[in-house]
C-alpha positions as CSV (number, residue, x, y, z in Angstrom):
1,X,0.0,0.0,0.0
2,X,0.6,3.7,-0.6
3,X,1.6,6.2,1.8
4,X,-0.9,8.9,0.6
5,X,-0.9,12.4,1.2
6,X,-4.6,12.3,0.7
7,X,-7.6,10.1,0.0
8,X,-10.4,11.5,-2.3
9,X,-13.7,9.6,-1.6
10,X,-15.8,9.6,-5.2
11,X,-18.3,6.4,-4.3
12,X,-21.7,6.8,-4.9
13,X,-20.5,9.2,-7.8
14,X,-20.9,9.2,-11.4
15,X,-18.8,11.2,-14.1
16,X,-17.8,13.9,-14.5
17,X,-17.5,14.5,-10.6
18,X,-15.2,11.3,-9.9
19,X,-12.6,13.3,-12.5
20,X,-13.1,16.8,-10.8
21,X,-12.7,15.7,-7.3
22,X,-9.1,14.0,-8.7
23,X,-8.7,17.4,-10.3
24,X,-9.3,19.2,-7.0
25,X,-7.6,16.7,-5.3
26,X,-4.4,16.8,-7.0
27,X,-4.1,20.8,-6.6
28,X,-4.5,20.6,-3.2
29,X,-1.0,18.1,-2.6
30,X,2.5,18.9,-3.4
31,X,4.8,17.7,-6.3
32,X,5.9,13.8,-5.8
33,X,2.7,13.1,-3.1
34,X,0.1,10.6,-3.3
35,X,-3.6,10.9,-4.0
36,X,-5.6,7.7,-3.1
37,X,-8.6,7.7,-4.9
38,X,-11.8,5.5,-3.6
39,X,-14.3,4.7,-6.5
40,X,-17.2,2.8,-7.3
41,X,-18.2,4.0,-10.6
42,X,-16.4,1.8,-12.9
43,X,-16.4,4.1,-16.3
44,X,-14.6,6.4,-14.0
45,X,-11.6,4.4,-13.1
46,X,-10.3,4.8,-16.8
47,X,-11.3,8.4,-17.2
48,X,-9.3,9.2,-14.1
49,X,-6.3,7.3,-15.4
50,X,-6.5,9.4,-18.3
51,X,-7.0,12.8,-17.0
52,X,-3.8,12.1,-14.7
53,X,-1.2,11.0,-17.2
54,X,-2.8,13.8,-19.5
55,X,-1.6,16.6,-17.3
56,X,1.8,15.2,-16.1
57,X,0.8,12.5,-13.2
58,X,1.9,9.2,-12.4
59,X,-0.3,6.3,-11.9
60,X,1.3,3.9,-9.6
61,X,-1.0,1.8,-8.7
62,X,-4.8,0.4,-9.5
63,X,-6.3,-1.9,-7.0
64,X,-8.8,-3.9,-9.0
65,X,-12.7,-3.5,-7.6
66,X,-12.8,-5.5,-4.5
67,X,-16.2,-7.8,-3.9
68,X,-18.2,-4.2,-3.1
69,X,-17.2,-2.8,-6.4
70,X,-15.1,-0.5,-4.8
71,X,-11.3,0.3,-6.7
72,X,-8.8,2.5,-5.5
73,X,-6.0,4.3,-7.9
74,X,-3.0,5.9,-6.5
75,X,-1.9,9.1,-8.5
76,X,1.7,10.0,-7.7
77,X,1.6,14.4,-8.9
78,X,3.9,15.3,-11.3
């Protein structure tokens, strides 16, 4: 597991808003931290993957949807 800086919570949420709370997310950590994302929306889990290594970020991790549907990405800012 991933020491992250800071955990964005986007269950329960469909697109766009799993993509803008990354967004927000990623502006509020420093250079070289970790944002944990928390998702249950599966379309999302792609679109966020994209958005990050669009505007310079490092995905380092994906934990597969667990048996709740629940995934978790860990976006390493760039």
């Amino acid at each position: 597991m991933h020491n992250a800086e800071t955990q964005v919570d986007t269950t329960g949420q469909a697109c766009p808003v799993p993509v803008l709370r990354t967004r927000r997310g990623l502006k509020a950590i420093e250079s070289g931290k970790i944002l944990e994302i928390i998702g249950d929306f599966f379309p999302a889990k792609k679109n966020i993957q994209d958005y990050a290594e669009k505007h310079g970020h490092e995905v380092i991790e994906v934990i597969e949807p667990d048996e709740n549907g629940v995934y978790k990405i860990f976006i390493k800012k760039g």
